[in-house]
N, C-alpha and C positions, 0 to 999 in steps of 0.2 A: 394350409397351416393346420397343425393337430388341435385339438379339443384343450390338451392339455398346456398349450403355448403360453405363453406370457401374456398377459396383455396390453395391446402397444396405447401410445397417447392419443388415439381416437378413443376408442372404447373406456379407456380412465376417463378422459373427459367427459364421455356422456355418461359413465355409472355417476360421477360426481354433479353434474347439471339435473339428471333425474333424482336424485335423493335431495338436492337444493330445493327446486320444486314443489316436491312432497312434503319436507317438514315447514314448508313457507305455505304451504296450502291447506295442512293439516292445523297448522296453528296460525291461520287466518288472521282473528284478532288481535293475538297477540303480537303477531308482523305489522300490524298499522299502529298499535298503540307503539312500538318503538318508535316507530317515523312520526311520531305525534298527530295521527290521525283517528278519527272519532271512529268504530268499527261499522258501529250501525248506523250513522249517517252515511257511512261509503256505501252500503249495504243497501240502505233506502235508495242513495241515490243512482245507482245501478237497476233494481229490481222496479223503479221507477219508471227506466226508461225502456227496459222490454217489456213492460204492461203489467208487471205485476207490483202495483202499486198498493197494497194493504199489507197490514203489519198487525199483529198483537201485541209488538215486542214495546216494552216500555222503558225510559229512561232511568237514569238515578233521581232524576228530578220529577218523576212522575210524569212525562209526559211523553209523546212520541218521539223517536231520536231525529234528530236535525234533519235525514234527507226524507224523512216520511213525512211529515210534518205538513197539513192543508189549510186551507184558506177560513175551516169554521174552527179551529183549533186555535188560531192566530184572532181569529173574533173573541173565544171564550176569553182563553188567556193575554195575548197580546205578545209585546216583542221584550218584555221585563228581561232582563238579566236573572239567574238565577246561580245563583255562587254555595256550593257546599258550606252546610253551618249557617247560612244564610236567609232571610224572608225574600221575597222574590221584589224586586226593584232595582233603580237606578243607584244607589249606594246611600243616597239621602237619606232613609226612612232611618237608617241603622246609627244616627244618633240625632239627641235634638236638644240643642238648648232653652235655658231656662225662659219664659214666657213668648216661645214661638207654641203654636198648634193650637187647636180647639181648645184644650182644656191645661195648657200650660204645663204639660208632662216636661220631666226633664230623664235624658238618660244618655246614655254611652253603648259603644257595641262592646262587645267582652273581650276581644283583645284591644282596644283600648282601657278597657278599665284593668285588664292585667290580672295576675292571681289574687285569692283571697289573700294569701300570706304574701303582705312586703319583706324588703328586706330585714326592718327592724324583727319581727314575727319572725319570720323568716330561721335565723337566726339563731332565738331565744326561743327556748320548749319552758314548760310549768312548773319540770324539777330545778330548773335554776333563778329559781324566784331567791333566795339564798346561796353565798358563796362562803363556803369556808378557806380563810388567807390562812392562816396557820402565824406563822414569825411574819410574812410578806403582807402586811396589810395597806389596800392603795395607800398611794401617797396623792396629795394635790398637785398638780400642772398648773401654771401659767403657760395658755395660751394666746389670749390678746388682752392689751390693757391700756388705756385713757384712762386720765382721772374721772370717776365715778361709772366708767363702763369696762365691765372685766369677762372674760371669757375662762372659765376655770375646768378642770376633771380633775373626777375624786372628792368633790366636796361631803364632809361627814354632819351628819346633823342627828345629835343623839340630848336626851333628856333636857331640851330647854334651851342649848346652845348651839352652832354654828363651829365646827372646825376644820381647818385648814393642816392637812399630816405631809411634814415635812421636813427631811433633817436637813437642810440648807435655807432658812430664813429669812438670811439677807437674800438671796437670790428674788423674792419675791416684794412687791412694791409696799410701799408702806400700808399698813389697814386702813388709814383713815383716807385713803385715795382708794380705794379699791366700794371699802364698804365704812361709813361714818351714821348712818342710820341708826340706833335703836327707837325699840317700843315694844309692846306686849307682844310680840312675834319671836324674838331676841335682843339680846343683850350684845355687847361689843362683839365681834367675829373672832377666834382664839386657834394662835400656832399648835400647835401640839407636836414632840419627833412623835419617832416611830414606835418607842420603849413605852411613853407617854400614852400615844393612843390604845395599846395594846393590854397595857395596866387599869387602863379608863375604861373599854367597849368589848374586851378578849377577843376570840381569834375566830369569829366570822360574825355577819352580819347581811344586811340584804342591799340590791343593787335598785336604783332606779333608772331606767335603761333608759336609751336617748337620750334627745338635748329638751332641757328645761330651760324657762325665763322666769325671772325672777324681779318685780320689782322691789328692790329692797326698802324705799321708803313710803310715808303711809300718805301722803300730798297727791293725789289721782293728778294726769296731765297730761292732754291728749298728742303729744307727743315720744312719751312712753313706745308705742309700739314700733315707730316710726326710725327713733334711735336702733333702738332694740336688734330691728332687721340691718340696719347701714350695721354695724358692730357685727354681726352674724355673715352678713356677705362679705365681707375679709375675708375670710377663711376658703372663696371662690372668687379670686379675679378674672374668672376668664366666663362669669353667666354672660350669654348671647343676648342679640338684641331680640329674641324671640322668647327669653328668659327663663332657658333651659340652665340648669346647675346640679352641681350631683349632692348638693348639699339636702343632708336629711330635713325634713318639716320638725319644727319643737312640738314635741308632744304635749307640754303641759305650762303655763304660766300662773305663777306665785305670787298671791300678794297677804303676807305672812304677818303683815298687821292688821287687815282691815276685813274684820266680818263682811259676810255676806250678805246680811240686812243691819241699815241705820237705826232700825227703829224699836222700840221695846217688843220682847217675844210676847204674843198674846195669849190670853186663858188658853189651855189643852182643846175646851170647847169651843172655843173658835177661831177653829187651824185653819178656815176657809177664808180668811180674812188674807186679801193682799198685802204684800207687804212691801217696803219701802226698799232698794235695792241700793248696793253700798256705789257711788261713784267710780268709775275704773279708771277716770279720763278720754275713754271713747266708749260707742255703742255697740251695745253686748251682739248687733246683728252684723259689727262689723267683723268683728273676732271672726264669729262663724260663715261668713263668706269668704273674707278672703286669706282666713289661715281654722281650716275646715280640721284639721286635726290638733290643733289648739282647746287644752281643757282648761278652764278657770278653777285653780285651785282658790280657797281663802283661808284668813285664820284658822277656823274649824276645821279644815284640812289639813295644815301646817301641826296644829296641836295634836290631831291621831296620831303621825309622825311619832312627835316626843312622850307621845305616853306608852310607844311600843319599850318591849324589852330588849331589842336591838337597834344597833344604827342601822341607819341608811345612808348611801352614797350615793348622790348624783353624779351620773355618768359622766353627764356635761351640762355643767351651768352656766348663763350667758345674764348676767347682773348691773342691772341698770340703778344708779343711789344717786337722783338727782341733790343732795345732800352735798355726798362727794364729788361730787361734778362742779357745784357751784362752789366751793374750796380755792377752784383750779381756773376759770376763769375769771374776766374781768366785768366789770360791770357792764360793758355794752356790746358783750359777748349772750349768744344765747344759753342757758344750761346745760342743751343736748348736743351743743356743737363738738364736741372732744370726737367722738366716734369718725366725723368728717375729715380728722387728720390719718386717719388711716388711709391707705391707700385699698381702692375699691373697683372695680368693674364700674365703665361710666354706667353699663345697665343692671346695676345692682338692685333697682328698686325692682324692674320687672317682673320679676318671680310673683309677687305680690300684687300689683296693679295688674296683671294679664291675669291672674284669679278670678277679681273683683268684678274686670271686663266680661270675663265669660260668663259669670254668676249675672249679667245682664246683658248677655249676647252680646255685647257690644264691641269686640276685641277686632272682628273682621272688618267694621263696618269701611268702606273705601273714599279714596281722597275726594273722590266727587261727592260725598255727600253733603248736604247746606251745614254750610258753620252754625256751630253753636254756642251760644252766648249766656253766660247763668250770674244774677246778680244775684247772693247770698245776702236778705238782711235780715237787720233784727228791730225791727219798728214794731215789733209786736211784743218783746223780750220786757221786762219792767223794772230787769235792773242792766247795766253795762252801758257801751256806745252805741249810739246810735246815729242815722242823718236827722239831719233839722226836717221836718215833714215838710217842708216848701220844697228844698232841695231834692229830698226822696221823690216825691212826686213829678217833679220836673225830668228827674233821670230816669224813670219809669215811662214817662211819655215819650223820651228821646227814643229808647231802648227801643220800646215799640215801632216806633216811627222805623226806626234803623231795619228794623227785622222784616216790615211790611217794605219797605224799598229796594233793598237789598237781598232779599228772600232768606235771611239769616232766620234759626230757630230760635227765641229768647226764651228763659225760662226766671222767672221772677218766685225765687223762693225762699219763701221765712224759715228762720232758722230754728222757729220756734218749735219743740215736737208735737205741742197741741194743734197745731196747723200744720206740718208737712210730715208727713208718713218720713220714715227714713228711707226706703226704698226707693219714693219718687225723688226725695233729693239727689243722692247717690245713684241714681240712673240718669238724672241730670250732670251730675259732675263729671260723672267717668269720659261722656259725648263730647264733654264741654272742649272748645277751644280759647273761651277767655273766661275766668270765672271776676270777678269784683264784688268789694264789698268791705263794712268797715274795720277799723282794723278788729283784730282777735283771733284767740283758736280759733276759732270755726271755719275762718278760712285754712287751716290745715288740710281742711279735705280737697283743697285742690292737689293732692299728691298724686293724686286718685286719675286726676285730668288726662287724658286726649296727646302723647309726644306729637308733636309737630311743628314746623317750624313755625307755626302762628301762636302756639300756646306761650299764655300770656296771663299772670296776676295781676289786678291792681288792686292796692290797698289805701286806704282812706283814713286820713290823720288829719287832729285836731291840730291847728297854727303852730308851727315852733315843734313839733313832737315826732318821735319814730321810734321804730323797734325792729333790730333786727332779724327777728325768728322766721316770718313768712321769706323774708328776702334771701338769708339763710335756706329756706325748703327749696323754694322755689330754684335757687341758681343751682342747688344740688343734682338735679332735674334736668339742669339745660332748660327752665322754663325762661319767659321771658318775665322781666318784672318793674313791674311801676307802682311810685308810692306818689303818694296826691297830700297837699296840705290846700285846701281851698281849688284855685286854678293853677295852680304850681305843680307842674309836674317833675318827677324825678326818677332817674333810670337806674339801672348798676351803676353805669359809670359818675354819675354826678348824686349819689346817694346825701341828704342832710347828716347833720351830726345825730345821734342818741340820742334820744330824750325820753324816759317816760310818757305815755302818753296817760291823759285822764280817760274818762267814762266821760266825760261830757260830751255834750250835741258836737255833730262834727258838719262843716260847710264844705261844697262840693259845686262847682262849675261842669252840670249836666252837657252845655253845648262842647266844651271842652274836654270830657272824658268819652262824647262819644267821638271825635276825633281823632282821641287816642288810640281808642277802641276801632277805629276805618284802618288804620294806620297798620294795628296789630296782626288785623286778619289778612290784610295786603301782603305779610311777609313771606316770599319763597321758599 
């Protein structure tokens, strides 16, 4: 065959098997990194086994690569993971909640905490702190409404009044079911069309971005915030039972009558003096745990507002007027219950109570853990209800007794805040599987409680008396719930009629309620 012949399918195949070869040989590395193989671990582990087991080469992790790697290397360092971006560890170190470790650090890894800018931020840059509508100035929405609970956008609030822009009126619910409140915050809440606001405020003004709450009257009541969220979770019936929602956090809550100190301002010279802090209805530590992006606006706030030279519109206001609310039910209705006819994700409260939980590591904690038992009283209080101290003491001995036999944790705590830190209560409630105690707000923080099929209220009433509101919380919840007059006990199903109940001493059958109390934690 001549030189210059063709060449046949031996010869192609070996030029093509030799150049295969060569560029898979030449680029070594990069042939095992396709096949997802570590270069210089293969490398080690080769030059290993013909004797030449030393390397200078070092890893991305600073250390030797996988097949070089000996026995006083594995001494220094050990066998930790060590992840790009990462501290070197089993994945634990890279978050820790709040009073676990030496010194009670708390934190998150950074892709858990996410970018600086949410999506609110996100969104919204510094030159749109101001929007110019021109003719198109918003108008108000109705979004959700129960009497005294209103979900609104677009609310305008310029020089001293409260308006609502709209050229369809009747479309919107009456005023005095929405908002019936005045006092030195405002005045009656007022329609305005479009011609109207335009003539009143001209043709641009500034935004307040997000969702705002709003108590619109000046009565503090620790159910405010409680309403507030059921009203708000509408707007997401499908939050999971792990109480994930796409629903934004309220940036800010309003209470547009009521200064931020009760007490008179004192001399210039002495500003170092404490001062007396206006009632909210609940504790200013709880706002900040478990709605961490929650700011307390107050009058003095509200009034900057109206002394500006432009309006402002809430994006979205979520308005709670116990006022209007009690308008609209009956008397042996609670005030806050309107929001409860909404229809709601049964795990609507979640979003909030798994906060709270985490804010005291408590959220994971597993079903084997020992039951926990919290009796709230207030024998220390010097005005309101209280047990007969024969009683109290009786049912503190039981309680006891129960927990020492049964290996239950009891926690016996005064409602008082000169005796109980807020933090040790509410680290007790969140655990709790039964909380008890006489009637009142204060048992509201069982909201806060432990789901489980064993979670369970009892409440404690004077002869003849009841009150719907814990029963109310409670069944919203799926909790379980029992009201006590003496040794009487009473369930959902066989609840007494209504009654007021007084502040007077209240009688209570300790052997009795801890039986209740056996019964409760027994449930599957």
């Amino acid at each position: 065959m001549r030189w210059l012949a063709p060449l046949d399918r031996r010869e192609i195949t070996l030029i093509l098997f030799s150049l295969c070869t060569y560029f898979l040989a030449f680029n070594f590395e990069t042939s095992l990194r396709l096949l997802g193989i570590d270069p210089l671990a293969s490398q080690g582990a080769f030059f290993r086994k013909i004797g030449l087991g030393k390397t200078k080469l070092i890893g991305n992790d600073g250390r030797k690569p996988q097949g070089w790697r000996d026995a006083l290397e594995t001494e220094i360092f050990g066998d930790w993971r060590w992840d790009e971006n990462h501290i070197a560890g089993d994945g634990e170190e890279r978050s820790q909640s709040s009073g676990n470790g030496r010194h009670g650090a708390t934190w998150i890894g950074s892709q858990a905490a996410g970018d600086l800018l949410g999506e609110v931020f996100g969104n919204i840059t510094v030159d749109q702190a101001l929007q110019v509508w021109g003719e198109d100035i918003p108008q108000t929405k109705v979004v959700k409404h129960v009497p005294g609970y209103t979900i609104l956008d677009n609310v305008m609030i310029f020089n001293g009044s409260v308006y609502l822009v709209t050229e369809d009126e009747k479309s919107f619910p009456p005023m005095a079911s929405m908002v019936a409140t005045v006092g030195n915050g405002f005045a009656e809440w007022k329609f305005l069309s479009k011609p109207q606001a335009l003539a009143h405020v001209g043709d641009y003004g500034s935004i307040i971005r997000g969702v705002s709450w709003m108590q619109a009257d000046s009565d503090p009541h620790n159910s405010t915030l409680f309403a507030l969220w059921r009203l708000y979770s509408t707007l997401d019936t499908s939050i999971d039972y792990n109480g994930l929602t796409h629903l934004p956090p309220p940036q800010r809550m309003l209470f547009p009558h009521n200064r931020f100190f009760t007490d008179a301002n004192p001399d210039f010279s002495k500003h170092w003096l404490r001062r007396v802090r206006v009632d909210t209805g609940f504790h200013p530590y709880l706002a900040k745990a478990a709605f961490p992006h929650l700011t307390m606006l107050y009058y003095e706030d509200w009034e900057d507002y109206h002394k500006m030279v432009v309006p402002f519109f809430f994006e979205r206001l979520v308005v709670a007027d116990r006022q209007a609310a009690g308008l609209s039910v009956n008397s042996e209705q609670p005030t806050f219950s309107p929001p409860f006819d909404l229809e709601a994700s049964k795990n609507w409260w979640e979003p909030v109570r798994r906060t709270l939980a985490l804010y005291f590591d408590a959220y994971d904690e597993k079903a084997k853990d020992k039951k926990v038992i919290t009796y709230l009283h207030r024998q220390s209080e010097s005005t309101g209800p209280k047990l007969v101290s024969e009683d109290h003491d009786a049912l503190v001995r039981a309680l006891q007794k129960l927990g020492r036999s049964r290996g239950y944790v009891v926690h016996l705590v005064s409602t008082s805040t000169i005796e109980t830190d807020w933090s040790v209560k509410m680290g007790a409630v969140v655990r709790s599987s039964v909380i008890l105690g006489v009637h009142g707000n204060h048992l509201f923080d069982c909201v806060f409680m432990k789901p489980s099929p064993q979670a369970t209220l009892m409440e404690f009433f004077p002869a003849d008396t009841f009150a719907h509101d814990r029963e109310l919380t409670a069944h919203s919840l799926g909790f379980h719930y029992v009201a006590w007059q003496g040794n009487q006990e009473f369930t959902s199903e066989n609840l007494p009629k209504p009654s007021p109940p007084s502040d007077g001493p209240v009688h209570v059958d300790a052997d009795a309620v801890i039986q209740a109390v056996q019964k409760a934690l027994s449930h599957a």
